[in-house]
C-alpha positions in Angstrom: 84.6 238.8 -125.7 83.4 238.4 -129.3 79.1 238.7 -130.1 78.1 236.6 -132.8 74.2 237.3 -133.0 72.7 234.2 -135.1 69.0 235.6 -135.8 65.9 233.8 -137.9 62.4 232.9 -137.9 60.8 230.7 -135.8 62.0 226.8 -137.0 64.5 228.7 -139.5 67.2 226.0 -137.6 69.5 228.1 -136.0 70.2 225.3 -132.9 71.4 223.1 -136.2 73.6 225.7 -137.3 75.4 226.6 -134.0 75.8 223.0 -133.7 78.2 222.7 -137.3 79.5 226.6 -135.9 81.2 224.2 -132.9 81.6 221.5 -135.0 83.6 223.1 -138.0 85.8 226.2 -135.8 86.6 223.4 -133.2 86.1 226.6 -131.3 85.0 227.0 -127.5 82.4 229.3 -126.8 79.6 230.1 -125.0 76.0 230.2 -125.9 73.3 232.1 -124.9 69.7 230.6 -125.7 66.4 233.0 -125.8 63.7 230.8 -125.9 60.2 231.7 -126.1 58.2 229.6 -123.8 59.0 227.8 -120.8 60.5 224.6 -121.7 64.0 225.6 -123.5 64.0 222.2 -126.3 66.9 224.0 -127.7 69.4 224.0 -125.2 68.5 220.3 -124.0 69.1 219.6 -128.0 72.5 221.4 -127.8 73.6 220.3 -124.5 72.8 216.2 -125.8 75.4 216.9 -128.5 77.6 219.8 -127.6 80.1 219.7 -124.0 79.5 223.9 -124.7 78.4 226.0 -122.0 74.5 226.9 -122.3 72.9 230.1 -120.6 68.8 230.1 -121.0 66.2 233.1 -121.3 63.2 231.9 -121.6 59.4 233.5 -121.5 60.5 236.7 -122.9 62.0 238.4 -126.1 65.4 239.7 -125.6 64.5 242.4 -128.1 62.0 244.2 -126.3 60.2 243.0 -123.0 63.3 241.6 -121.5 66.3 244.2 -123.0 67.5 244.7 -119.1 67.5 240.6 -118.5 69.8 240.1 -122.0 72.1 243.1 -121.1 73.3 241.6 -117.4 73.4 238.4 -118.4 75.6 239.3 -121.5 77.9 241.3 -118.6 77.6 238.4 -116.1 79.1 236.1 -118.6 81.8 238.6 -119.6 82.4 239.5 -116.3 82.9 236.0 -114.9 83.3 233.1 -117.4 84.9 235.5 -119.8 84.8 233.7 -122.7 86.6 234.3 -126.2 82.9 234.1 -128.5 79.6 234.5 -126.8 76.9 233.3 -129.9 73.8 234.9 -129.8 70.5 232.9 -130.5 68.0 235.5 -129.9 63.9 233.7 -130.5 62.7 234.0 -134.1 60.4 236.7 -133.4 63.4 239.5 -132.3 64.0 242.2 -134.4 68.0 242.0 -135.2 67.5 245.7 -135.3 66.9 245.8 -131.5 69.1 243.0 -130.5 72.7 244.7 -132.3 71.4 248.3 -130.4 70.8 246.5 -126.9 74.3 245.1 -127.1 75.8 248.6 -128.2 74.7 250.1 -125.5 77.1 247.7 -123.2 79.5 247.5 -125.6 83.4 248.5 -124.5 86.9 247.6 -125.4 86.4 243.9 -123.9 82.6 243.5 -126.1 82.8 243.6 -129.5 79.9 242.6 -132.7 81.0 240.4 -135.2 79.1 240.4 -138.1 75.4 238.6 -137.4 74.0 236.2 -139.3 70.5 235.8 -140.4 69.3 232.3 -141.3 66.1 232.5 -143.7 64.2 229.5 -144.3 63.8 229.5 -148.2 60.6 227.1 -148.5 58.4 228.7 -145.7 59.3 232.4 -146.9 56.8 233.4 -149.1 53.9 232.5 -146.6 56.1 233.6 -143.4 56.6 237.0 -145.1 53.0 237.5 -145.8 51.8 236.7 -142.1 55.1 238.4 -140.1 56.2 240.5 -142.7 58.1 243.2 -140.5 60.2 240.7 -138.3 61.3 239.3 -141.4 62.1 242.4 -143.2 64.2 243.7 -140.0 66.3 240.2 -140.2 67.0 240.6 -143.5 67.6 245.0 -143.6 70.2 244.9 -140.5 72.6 241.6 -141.3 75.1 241.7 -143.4 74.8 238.0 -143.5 72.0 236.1 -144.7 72.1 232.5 -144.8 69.4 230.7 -146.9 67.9 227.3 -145.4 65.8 223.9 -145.9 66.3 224.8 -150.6 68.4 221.7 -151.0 66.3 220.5 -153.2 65.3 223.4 -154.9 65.7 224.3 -158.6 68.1 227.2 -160.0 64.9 229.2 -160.7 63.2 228.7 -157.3 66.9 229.8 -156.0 67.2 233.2 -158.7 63.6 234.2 -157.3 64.4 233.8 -153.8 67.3 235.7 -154.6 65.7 238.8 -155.9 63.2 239.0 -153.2 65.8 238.6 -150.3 67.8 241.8 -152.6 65.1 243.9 -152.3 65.4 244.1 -148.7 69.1 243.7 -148.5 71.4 244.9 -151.8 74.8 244.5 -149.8 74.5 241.6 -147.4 77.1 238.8 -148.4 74.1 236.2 -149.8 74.8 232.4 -149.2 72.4 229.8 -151.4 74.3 227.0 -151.2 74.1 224.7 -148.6 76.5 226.1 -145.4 77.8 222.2 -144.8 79.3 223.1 -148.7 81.4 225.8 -147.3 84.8 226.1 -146.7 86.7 226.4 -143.8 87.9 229.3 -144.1 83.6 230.7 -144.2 83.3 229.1 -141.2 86.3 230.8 -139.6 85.4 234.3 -141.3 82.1 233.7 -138.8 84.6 234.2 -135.5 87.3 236.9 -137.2 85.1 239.9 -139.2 83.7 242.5 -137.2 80.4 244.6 -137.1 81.4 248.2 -139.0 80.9 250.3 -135.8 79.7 253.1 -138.1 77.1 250.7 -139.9 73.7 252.5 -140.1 71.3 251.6 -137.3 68.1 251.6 -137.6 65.9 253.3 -134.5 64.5 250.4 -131.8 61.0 249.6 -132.4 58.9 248.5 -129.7 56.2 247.0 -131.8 56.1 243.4 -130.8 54.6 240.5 -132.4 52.2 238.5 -130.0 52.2 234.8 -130.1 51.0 232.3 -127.4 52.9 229.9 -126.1 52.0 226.8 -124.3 54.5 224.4 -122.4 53.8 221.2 -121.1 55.9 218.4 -119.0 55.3 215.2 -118.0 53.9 214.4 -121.4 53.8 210.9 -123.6 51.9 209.3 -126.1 51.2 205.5 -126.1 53.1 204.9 -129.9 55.1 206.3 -132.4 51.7 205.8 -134.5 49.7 208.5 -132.2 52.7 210.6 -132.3 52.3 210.6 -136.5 49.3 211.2 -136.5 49.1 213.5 -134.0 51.9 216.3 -135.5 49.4 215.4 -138.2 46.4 217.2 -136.9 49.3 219.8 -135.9 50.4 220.7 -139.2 46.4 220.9 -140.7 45.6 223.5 -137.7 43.3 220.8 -135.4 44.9 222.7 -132.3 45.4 226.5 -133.6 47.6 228.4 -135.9 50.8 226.9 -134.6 53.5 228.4 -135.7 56.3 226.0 -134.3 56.5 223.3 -131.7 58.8 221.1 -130.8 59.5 218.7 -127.7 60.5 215.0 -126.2 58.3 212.4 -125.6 58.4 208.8 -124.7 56.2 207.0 -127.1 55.6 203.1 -126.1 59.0 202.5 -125.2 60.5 205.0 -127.5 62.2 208.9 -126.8 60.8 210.7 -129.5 61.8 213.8 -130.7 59.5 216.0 -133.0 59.8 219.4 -134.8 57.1 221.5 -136.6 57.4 224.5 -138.8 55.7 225.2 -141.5 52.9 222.7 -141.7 56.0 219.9 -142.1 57.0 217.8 -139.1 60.2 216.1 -138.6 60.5 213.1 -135.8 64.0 211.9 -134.8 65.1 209.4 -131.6 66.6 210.6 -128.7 69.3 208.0 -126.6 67.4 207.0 -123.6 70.4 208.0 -121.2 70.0 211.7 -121.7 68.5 212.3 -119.1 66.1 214.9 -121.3 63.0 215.9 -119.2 59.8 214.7 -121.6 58.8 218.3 -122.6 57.2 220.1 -125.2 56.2 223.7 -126.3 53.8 225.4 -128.9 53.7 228.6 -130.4 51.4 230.5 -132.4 47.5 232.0 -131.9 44.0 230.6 -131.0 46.2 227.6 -129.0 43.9 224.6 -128.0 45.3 224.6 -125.0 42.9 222.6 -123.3 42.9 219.5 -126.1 46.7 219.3 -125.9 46.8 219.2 -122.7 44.5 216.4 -122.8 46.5 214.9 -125.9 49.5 214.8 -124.3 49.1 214.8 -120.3 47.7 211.7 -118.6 47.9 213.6 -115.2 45.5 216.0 -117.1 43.6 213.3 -119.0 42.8 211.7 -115.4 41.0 214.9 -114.5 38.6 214.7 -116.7 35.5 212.5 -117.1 35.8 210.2 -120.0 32.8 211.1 -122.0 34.3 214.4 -122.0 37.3 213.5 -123.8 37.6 214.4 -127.3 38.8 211.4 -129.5 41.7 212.9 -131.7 40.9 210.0 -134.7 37.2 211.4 -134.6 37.8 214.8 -134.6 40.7 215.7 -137.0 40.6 214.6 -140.8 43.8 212.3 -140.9 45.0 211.6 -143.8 48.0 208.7 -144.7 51.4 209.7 -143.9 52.8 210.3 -147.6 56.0 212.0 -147.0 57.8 212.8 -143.7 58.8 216.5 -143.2 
């Protein structure tokens, strides 16, 4: 069984990019999804447009608090579906470091590394860097692959300074700017053929972890794709904490709705009604008004409490017209 680790920050879209991996290899392979929080959005997201075979870890980071978890189920799956490639999607906040040295411990003729992949996103790097500047520095040291993200639109001198600060943590990793749709097949291929150097320098397992909240909520909706808008709004200009990502499926009037934040941007796409997706959401970051989203989001919650004591979301967040959608 071949172990290709896809690492990345929180929102850096590695659920996208496994979704071209199966798309452009036409390759069969199992996944298995570390999501932090209880409601696993990626997996129902890969499942609606995938037929691959999805294993979940969820409230935990395979990197530290839940090393014994990842190692049996990356032995369960060897040991009984057996599967030619096993990808990787550890949650944005694992250290790769960790991650390659949990699986090397469990590693034997039948487990091998391929090379990992680290998927940066460009745009929110400068401000990611400053607030989680370790995790990010570990996914960029350890890969030998770094894949940069969300710069389409970018100039050749936004690109050269990315560039030089992604080299100062990484001189030898093979450095992709362009777009990955833009590459060839035979990239893509490369992906699921070129193994880990077994005598690559490893750095030692840190156990420092990076604390976030998270908060995850069923049975949610919104009455319109309007309160939806402005909602991710209030999101994105910190009305209910520092989030750092959320993401999740709602109905809205008679709409599925499907809505991403990272970065204070927010992206909303439909969802086909007969998918069956449970309408769920999660949110991570710090200082989490849990209680307001709840009552945002949750009629079962909003029935509990007394209407004067509801807080009206026009009234209490500055919204501003919707110029340009993330």
């Amino acid at each position: 069984m071949k172990i290709l680790v896809i690492s990345g920050f929180l929102g850096a879209g590695k659920t996208t990019f496994i979704k071209m991996l199966a798309e452009r290899t036409k390759r069969d392979f199992v996944i298995l999804e570390n999501e932090y929080g209880q409601a696993d959005i990626d997996r129902a997201v890969l499942r609606a447009d995938t037929d691959l075979n999805i294993y979940e870890l969820t409230e935990g980071c395979v990197c530290c608090s839940m090393k014994q978890d990842f190692a049996t189920s990356i032995l369960t799956i060897a040991n009984t579906l057996d599967p030619e490639y096993l990808i990787v999607e550890p949650t944005g906040v694992a250290r790769l470091s960790n991650i390659l040295a949990n699986i090397r411990k469990i590693q034997y003729e039948r487990i091998v590394l391929l090379k990992p992949l680290t998927i940066l996103d460009g745009a929110a790097f400068e401000d990611s860097y400053r607030a989680y500047g370790k995790i990010y520095a570990d996914q960029l040291e350890v890969a030998p692959r770094i894949l940069i993200s969300k710069m389409e639109r970018a100039d050749q001198e936004d690109l050269e300074r990315l560039e030089q600060e992604v080299r100062q943590h990484n001189q030898n990793a093979e450095l992709i700017l362009n777009h990955y749709t833009e590459q060839p097949k035979s990239w893509w291929d490369s992906l699921l053929s070129d193994f880990l150097d077994p005598n690559q320098a490893q750095k030692e397992e840190s156990e420092e972890t990076l604390e976030l909240e998270t908060l995850s909520l069923t049975e949610v909706n919104l009455d319109s794709p309007t309160k939806l808008i402005a909602f991710l709004q209030a999101v994105t200009f910190g009305v209910f904490g520092k989030i750092v990502r959320a993401k999740g499926f709602l109905p809205c009037g008679g709409a599925l709705l499907r809505f991403d934040v990272v970065n204070h941007t927010y992206a909303i796409t439909g969802m086909n009604e007969q998918s069956g997706e449970t309408a769920s959401c999660v949110f991570i970051g710090t200082d989490l008004q849990r209680s307001w989203l709840r009552e945002t989001l949750q009629p079962v919650y909003q029935r509990r409490i007394p209407f004067n004591q509801r807080i009206n979301l026009k009234q209490s967040a500055k919204i501003v017209p919707l110029t340009e959608q993330a």
